[in-house]
N, C-alpha and C positions, 0 to 999 in steps of 0.2 A: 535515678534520673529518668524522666518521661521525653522523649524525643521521638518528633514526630518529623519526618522527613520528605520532602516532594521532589524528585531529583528529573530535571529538564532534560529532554532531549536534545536529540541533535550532535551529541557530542560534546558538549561545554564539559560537562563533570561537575556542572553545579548542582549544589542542592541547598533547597530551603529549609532550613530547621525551625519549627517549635520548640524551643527546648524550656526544661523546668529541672534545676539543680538545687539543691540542699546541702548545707554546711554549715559549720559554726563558725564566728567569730572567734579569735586569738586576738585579742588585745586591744588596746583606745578605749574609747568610751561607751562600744557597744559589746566590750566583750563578754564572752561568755552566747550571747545572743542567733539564733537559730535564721539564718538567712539564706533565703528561697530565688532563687533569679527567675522569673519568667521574659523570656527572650525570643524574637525572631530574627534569626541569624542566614548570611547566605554564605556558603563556602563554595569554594573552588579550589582546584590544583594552586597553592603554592599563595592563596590569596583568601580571606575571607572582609565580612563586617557584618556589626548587630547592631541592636539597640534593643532597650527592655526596659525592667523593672525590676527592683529587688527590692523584697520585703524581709525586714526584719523584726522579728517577736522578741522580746524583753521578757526575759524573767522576772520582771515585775507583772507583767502584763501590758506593757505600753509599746507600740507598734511605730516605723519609719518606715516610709518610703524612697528609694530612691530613683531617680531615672540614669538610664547610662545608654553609652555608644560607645561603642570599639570599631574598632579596623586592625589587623591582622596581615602579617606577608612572613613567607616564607625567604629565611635568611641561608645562603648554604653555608656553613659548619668548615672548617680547615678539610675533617673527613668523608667532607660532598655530599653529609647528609643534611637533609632540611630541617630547620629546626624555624617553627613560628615563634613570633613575635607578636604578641598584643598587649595594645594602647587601645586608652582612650580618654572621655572623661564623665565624670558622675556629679547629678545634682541634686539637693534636697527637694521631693516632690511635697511631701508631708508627715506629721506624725499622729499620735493619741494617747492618751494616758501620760505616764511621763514624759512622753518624748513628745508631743503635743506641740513646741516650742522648739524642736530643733529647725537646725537653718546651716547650710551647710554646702559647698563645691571645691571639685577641685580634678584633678588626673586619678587614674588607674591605669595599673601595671597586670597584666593576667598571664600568671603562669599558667603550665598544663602537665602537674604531672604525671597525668593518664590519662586513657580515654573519657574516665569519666569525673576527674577531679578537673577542681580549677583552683589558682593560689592568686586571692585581688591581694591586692598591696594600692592600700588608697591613700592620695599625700592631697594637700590641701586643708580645707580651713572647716571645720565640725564643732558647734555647739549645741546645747541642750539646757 
């Protein structure tokens, strides 16, 4: 993961993220397929939101892009500890090769489970 961060003073606890993540696809119509987030994100104590771009490379050689936006809030837990929550939603920007013809939106669900993992869970309507 490449993250690049700009953290405001003053006391807020915010900070601006660059971020750029890597993972595979698990399953639908892109599985198998190597998907890159590039995203600028801002967080805060108990609050964040982004928006970005994920690319994904086919092992055929044929490329989609996506656009997304999240928002994020920290939920407290029975045990008072915080646990976030992010939503959002995702839409087909474009593709090339065989995916050339995808078209596609809908919701994401993003787990977390590390600092440097993220688990989408995309529902909504994807052709190719």
């Amino acid at each position: 993961m490449d993250d690049r961060s700009l953290m405001l003073e003053g006391g807020s606890g915010i900070a601006i993220r660059l971020v750029q993540r890597e993972g595979r696809v698990v399953g639908g119509p892109l599985d198998g397929s190597l998907m890159t987030e590039w995203g600028l994100h801002e967080i805060a104590p108990g609050y964040g939101e982004g928006q970005g771009f994920l690319a994904f490379a086919h092992s055929s050689g044929g490329k989609a892009y996506f656009r997304f936006n999240w928002t994020g809030r920290g939920v407290v837990r029975a045990d008072g500890e915080l646990q976030p929550v992010m939503f959002g939603a995702w839409s087909v920007h474009s593709g090339s090769g065989c995916l050339a013809a995808i078209a596609g939106a809908g919701t994401v669900a993003i787990g977390i489970p590390s600092e440097q993992e993220r688990d989408w869970q995309f529902t909504g309507a994807l052709s190719l």
